[in-house]
Backbone as CSV, one residue per row, in Angstrom:
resi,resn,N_x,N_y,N_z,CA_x,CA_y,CA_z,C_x,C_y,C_z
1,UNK,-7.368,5.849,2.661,-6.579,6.439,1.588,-6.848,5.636,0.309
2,UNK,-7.076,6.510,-0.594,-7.899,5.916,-1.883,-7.618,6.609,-3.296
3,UNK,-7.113,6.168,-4.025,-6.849,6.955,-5.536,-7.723,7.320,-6.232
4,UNK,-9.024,6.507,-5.782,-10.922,7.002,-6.804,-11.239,7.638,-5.764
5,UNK,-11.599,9.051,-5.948,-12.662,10.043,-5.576,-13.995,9.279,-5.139
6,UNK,-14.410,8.860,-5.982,-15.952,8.704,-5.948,-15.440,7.422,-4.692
7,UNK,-14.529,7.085,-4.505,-14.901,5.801,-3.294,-14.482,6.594,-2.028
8,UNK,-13.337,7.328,-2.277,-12.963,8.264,-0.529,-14.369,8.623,0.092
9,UNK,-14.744,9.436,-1.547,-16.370,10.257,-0.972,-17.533,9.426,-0.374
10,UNK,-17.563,8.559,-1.510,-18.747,7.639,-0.825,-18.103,6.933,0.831
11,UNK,-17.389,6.693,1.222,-16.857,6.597,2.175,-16.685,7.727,3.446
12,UNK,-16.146,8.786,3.147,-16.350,9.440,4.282,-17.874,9.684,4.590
13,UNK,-18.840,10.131,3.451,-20.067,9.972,3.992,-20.884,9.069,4.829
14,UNK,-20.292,7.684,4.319,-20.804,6.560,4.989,-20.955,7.051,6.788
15,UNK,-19.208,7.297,6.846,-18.835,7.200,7.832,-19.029,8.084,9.114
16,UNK,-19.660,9.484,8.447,-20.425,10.683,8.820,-21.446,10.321,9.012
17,UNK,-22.239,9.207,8.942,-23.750,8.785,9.326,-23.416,8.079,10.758
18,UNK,-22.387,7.643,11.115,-22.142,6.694,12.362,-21.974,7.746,13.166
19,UNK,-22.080,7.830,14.276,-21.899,8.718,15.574,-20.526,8.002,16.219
20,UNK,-20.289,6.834,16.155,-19.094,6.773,16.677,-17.561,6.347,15.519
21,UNK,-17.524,7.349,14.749,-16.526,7.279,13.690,-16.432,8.662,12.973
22,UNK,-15.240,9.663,13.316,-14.584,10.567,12.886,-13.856,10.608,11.406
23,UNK,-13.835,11.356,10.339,-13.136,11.017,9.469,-12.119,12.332,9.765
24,UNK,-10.868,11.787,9.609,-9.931,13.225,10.169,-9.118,13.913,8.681
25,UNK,-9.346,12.532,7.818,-8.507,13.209,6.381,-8.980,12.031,5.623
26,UNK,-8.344,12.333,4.210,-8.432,11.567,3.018,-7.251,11.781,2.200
27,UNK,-6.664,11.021,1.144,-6.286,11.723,-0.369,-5.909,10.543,-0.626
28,UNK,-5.282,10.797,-2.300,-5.181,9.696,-3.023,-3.701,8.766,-3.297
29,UNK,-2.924,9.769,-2.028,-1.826,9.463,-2.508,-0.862,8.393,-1.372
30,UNK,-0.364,7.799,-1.423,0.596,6.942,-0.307,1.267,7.730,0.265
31,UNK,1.878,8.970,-0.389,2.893,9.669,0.442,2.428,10.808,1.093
32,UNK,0.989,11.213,0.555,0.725,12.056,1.743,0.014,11.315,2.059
33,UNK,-0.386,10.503,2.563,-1.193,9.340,3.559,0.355,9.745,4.963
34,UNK,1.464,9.362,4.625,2.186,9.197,5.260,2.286,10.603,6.250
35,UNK,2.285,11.573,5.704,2.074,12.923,5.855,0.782,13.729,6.850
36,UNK,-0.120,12.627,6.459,-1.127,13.338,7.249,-1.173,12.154,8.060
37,UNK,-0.644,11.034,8.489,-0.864,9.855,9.086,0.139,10.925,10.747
38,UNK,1.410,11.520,10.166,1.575,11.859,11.312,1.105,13.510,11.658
39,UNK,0.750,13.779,11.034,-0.083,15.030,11.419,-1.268,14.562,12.298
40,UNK,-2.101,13.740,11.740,-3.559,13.528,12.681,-3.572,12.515,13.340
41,UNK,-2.540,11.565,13.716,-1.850,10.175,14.308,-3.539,9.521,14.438
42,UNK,-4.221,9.115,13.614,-5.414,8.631,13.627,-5.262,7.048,14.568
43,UNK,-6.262,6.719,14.615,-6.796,5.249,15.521,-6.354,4.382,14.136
44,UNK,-6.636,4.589,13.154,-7.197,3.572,11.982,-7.288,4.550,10.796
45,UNK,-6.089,3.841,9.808,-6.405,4.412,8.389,-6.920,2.804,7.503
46,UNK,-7.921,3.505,7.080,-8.246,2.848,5.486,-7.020,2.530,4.507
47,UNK,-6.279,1.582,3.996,-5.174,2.123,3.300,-5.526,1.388,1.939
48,UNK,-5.760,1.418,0.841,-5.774,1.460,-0.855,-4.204,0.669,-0.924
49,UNK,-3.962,-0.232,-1.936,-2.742,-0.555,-2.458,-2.294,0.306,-3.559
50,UNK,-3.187,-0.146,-4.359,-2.624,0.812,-6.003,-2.734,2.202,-5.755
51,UNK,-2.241,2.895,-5.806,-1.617,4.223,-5.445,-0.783,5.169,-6.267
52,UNK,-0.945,6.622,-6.892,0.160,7.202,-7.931,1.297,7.391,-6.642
53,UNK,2.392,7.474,-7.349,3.473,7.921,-6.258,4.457,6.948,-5.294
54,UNK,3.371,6.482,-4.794,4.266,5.508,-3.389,2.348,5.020,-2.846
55,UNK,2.689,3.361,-3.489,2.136,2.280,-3.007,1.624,2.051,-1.567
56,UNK,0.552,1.621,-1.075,-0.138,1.294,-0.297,0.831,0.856,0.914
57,UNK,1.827,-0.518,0.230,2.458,-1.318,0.582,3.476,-0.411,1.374
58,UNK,4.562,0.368,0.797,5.353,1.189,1.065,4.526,2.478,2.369
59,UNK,3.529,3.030,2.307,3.309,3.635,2.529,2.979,3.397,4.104
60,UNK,2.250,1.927,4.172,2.088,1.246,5.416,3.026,1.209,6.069
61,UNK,4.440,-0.033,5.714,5.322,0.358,6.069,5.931,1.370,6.453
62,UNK,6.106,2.499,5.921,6.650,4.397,6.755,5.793,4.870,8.166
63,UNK,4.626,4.707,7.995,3.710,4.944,8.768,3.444,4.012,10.026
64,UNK,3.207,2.902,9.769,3.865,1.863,11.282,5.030,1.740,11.913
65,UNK,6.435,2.315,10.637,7.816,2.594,11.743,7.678,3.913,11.984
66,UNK,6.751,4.626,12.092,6.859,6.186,12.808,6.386,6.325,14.016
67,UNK,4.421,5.427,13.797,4.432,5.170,14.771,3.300,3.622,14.516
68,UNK,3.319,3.162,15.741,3.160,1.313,15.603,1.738,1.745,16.310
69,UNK,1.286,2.490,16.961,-0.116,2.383,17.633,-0.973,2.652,16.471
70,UNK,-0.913,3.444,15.463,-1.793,3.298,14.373,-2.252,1.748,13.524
71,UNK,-3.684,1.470,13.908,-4.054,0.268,13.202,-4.244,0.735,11.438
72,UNK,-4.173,-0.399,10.850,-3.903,-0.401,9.317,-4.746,-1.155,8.696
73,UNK,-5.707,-1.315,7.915,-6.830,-2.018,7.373,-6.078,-1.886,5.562
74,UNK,-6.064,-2.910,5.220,-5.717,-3.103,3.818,-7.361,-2.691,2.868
75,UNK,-7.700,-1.732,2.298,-8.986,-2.150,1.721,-8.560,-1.886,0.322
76,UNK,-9.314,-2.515,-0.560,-8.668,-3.024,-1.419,-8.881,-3.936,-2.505
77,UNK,-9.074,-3.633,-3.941,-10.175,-4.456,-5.511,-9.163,-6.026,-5.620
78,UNK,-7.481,-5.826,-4.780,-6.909,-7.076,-5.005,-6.696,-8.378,-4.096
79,UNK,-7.412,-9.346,-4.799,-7.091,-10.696,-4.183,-6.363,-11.377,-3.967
80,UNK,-5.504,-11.141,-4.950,-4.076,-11.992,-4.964,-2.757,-11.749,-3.918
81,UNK,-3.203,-13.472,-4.005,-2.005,-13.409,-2.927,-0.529,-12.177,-2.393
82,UNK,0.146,-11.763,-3.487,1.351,-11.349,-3.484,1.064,-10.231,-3.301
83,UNK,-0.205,-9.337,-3.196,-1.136,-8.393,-2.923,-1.060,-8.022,-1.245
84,UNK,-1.765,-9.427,-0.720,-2.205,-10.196,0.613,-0.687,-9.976,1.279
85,UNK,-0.079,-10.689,1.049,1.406,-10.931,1.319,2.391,-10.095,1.845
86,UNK,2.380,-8.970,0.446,2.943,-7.325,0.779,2.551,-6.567,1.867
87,UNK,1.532,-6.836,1.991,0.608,-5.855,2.737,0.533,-6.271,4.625
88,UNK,0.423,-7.444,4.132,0.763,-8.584,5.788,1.984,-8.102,6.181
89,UNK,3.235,-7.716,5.832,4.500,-7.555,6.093,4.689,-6.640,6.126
90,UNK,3.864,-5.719,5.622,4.019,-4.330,5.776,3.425,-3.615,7.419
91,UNK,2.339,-4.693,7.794,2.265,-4.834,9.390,0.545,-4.122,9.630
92,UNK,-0.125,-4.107,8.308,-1.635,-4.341,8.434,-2.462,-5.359,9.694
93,UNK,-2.967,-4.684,9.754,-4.172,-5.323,11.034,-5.424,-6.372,10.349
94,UNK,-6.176,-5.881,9.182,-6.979,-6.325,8.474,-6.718,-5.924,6.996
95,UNK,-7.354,-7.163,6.207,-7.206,-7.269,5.121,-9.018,-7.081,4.226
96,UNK,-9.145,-6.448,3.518,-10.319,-6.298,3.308,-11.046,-5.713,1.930
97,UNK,-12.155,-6.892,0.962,-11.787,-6.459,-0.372,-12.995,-5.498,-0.744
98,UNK,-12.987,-4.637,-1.844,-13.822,-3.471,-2.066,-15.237,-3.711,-2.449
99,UNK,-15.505,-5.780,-2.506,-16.247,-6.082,-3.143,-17.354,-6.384,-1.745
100,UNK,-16.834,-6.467,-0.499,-17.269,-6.432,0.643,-18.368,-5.490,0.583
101,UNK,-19.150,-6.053,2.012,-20.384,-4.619,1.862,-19.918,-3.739,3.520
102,UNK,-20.888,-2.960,3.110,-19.886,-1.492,4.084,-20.331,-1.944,6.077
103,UNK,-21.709,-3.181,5.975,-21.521,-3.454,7.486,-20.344,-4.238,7.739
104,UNK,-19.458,-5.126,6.584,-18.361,-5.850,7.124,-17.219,-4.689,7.591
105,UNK,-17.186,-4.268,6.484,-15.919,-2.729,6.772,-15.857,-2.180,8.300
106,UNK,-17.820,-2.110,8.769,-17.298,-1.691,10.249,-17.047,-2.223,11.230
107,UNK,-17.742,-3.793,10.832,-17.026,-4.769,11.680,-15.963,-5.036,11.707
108,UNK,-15.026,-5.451,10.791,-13.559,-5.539,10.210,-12.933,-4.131,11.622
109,UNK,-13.711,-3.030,11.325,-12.706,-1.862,12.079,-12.787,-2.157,13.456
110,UNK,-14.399,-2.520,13.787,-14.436,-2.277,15.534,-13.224,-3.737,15.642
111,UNK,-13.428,-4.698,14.767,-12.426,-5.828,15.620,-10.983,-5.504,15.532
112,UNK,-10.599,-5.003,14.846,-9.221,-4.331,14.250,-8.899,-3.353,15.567
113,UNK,-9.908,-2.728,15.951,-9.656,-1.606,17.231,-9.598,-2.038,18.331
114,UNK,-10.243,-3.154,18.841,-10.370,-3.779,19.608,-9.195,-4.520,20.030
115,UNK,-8.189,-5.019,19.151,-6.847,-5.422,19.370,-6.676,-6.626,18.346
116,UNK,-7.405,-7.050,17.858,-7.667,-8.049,16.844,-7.448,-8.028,15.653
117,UNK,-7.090,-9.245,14.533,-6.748,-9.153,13.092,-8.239,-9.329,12.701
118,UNK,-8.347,-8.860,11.358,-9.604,-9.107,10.456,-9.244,-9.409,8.863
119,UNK,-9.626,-10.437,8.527,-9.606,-10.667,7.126,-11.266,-11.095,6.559
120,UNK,-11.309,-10.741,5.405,-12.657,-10.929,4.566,-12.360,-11.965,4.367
121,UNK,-13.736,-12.838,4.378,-13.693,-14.195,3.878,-12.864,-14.432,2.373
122,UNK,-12.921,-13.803,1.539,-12.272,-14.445,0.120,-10.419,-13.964,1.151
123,UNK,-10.576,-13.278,1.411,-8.880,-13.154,1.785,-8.164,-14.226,2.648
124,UNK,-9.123,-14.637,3.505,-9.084,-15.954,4.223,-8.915,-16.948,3.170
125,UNK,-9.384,-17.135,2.854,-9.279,-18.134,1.174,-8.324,-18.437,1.037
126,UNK,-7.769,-17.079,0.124,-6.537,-17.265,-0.641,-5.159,-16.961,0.674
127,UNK,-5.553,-17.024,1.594,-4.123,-17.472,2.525,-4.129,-18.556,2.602
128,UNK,-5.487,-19.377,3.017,-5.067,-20.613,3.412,-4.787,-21.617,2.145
129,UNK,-5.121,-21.055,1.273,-4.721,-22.057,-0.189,-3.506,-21.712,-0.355
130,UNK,-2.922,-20.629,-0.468,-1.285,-20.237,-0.516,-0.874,-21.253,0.812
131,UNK,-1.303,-21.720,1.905,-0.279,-22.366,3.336,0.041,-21.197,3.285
132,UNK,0.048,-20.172,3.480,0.782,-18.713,4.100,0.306,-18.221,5.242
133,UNK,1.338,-17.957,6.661,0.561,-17.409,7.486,0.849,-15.945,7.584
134,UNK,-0.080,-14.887,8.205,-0.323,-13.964,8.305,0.945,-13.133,9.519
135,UNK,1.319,-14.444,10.463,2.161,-14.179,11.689,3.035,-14.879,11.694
136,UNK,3.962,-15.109,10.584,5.180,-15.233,10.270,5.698,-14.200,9.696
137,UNK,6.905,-13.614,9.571,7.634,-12.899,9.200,7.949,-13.767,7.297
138,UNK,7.739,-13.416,6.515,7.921,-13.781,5.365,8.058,-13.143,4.041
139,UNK,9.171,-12.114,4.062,9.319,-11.161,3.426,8.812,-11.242,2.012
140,UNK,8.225,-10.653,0.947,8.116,-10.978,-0.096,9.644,-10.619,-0.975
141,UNK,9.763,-10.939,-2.174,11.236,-10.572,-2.338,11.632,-9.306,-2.942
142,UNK,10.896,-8.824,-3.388,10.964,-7.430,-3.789,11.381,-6.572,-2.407
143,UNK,11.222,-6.594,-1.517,11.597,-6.219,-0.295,12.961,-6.513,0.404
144,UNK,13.124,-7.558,0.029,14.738,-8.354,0.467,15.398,-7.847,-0.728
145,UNK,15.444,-7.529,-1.832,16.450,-7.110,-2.778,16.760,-5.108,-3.170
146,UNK,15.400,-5.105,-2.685,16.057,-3.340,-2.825,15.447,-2.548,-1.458
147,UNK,15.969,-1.489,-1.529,15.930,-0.375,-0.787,14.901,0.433,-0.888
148,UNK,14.316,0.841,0.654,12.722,1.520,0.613,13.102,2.621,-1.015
149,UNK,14.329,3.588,-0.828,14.375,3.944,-2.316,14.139,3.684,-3.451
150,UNK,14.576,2.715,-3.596,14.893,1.621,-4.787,13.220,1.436,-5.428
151,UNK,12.259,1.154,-4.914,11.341,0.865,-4.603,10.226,1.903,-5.074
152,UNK,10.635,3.141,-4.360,9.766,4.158,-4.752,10.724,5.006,-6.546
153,UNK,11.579,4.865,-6.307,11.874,4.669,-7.929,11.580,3.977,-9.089
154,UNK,11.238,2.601,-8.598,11.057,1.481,-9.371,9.677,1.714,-9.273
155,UNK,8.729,2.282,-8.852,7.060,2.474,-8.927,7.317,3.243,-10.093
156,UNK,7.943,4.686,-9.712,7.884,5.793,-10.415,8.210,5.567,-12.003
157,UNK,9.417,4.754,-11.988,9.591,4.605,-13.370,8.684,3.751,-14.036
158,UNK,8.182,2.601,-13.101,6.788,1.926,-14.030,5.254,2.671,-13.845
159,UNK,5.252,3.635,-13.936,4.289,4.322,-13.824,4.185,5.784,-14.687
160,UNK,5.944,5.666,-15.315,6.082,6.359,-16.895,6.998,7.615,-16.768
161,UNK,7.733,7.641,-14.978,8.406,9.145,-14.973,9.697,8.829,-15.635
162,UNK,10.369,10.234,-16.478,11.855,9.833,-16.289,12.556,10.326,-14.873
163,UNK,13.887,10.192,-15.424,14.451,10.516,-14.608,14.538,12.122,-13.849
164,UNK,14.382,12.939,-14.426,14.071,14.368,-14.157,12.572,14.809,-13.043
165,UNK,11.873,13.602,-13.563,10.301,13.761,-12.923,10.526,12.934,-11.528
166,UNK,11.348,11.941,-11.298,11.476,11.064,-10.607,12.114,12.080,-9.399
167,UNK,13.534,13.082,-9.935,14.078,13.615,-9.208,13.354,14.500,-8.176
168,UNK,12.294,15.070,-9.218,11.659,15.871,-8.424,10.468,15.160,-7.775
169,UNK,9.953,14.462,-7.755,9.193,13.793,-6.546,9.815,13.676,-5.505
170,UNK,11.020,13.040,-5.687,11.950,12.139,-4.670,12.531,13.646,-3.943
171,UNK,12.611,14.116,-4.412,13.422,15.415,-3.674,15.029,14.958,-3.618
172,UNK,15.331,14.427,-4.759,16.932,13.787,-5.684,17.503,14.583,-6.050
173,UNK,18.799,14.369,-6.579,19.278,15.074,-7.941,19.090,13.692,-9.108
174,UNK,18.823,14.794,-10.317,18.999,13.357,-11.144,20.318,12.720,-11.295
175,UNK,20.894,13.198,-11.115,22.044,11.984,-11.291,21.687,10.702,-10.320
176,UNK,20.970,11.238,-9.366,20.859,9.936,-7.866,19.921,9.465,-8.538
177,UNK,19.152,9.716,-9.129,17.694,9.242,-9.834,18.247,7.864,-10.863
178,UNK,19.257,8.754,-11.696,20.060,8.066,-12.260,20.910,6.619,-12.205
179,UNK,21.527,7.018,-10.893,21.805,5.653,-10.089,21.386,4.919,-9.736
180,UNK,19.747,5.275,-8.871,18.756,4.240,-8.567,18.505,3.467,-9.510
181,UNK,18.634,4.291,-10.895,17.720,3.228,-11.936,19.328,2.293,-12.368
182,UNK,19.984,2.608,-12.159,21.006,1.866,-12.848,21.469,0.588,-11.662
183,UNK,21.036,1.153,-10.513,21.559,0.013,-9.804,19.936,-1.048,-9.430
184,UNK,18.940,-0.601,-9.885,17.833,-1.520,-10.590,18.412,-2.590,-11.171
185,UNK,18.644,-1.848,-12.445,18.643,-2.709,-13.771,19.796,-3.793,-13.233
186,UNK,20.744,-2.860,-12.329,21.802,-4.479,-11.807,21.199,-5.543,-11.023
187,UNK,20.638,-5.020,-10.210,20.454,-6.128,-9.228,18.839,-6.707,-9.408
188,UNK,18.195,-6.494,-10.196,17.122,-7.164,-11.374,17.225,-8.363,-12.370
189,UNK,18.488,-7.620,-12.812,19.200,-8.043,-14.163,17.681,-7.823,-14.932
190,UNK,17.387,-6.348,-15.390,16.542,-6.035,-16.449,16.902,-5.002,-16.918
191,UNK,17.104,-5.104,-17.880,17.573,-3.720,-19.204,16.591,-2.497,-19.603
192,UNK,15.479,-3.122,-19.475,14.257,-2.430,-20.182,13.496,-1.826,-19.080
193,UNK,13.039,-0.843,-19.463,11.692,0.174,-18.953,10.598,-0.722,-18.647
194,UNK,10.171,-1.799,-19.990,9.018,-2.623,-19.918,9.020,-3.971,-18.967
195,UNK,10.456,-4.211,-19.052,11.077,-5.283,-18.270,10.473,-5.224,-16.797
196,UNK,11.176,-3.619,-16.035,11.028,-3.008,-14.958,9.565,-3.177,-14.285
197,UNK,9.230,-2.711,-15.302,7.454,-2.428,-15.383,6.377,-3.354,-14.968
198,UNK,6.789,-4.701,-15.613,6.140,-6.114,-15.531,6.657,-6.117,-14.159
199,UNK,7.760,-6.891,-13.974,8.400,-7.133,-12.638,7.307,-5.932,-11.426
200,UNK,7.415,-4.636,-11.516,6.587,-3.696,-10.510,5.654,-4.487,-10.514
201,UNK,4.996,-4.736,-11.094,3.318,-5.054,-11.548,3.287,-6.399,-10.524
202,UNK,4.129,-7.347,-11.045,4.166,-8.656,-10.655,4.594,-9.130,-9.232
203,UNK,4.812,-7.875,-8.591,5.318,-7.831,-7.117,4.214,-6.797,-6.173
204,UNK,3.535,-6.812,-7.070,2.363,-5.577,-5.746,3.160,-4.095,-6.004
205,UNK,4.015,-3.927,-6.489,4.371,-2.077,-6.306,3.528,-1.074,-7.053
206,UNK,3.441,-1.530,-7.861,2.240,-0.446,-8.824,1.238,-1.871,-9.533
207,UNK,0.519,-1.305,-10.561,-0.982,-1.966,-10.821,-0.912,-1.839,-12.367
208,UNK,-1.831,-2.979,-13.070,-1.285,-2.433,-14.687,-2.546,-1.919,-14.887
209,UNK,-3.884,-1.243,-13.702,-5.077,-0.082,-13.495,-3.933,1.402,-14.056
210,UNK,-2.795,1.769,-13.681,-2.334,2.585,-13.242,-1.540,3.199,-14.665
């Protein structure tokens, strides 16, 4: 699952040259990732972080509490830790960056399928320079302070919806749209749109690509 075209594509083709690798879907979005994750209950999704809609991060998460036999490969242009972090907790199998070449990707998968974690060497890196382990429970805090809601509101609004646009993604009323953002700004303590925005950015929920 991938927000650039030109990488899904170049990708499923790749993957159409292997005899032992099916591509069952694609799109660009986290929430129908989630959507077609239980429609085609695949072995292994590809999953993208930066995402319109609902985040990589979020999206993993929905999709491993639906169902847990689906393996999860982070792939992915970000290095940074809090990137790494989100994504570890969200209950990814492998971590893996876009700058990689496409024989690691299938190695990364067969070991990932096999029952095993996989991280790319630079991702290895920056865990072990953070002291962060991968198999600890270590919530990031954006996660401990709001609600899977909260969350996909707080993308939406740093990513430029109001409240009316928000409603209708969310399948809300705005007034609830309304509330989400107001009980943001409380338990943030941020006033501002731009405020909001940074903070998203600075926690892995949306991308300042986006």
């Amino acid at each position: 699952m991938d927000d650039h075209t030109i990488v899904r594509d170049g990708l499923c083709k790749s993957f159409s040259m292997k005899d032992d690798f099916i591509v069952v879907a694609d799109t660009n979005s986290g929430r129908s990732a989630i959507t077609l994750a239980s429609w085609h209950c695949p072995d292994m999704i590809l999953m993208d972080i930066s995402m319109p809609d609902l985040n990589g991060i979020d999206a993993t998460r929905q999709i491993l509490a639906a169902n847990s036999n689906i393996k999860v490969i982070a792939l992915t242009m970000h290095p940074e830790i809090i990137y790494i972090m989100g994504m570890l907790n969200a209950g990814v199998s492998g971590y893996i960056l876009k700058s990689c070449s496409f024989e690691e990707l299938i190695a990364g998968i067969k070991i990932v399928l096999s029952g095993e974690r996989f991280f790319c060497e630079e991702a290895r890196q920056v865990i072990a320079n953070k002291k962060y382990s991968p198999f600890k429970d270590k919530p990031i805090s954006v996660f401990s302070l709001l609600s899977n809601k909260e969350r996909e509101v707080l993308q939406l609004i740093a990513e430029g919806n109001k409240n009316n646009k928000i409603a209708d993604k969310l399948n809300i009323s705005i007034r609830t749209a309304e509330v989400h953002r107001a009980h943001l700004k409380k338990k943030l303590n941020i006033n501002t749109v731009a405020g909001l925005t940074k903070f998203a950015i600075s926690q892995g929920i949306t991308s300042s690509e986006m």
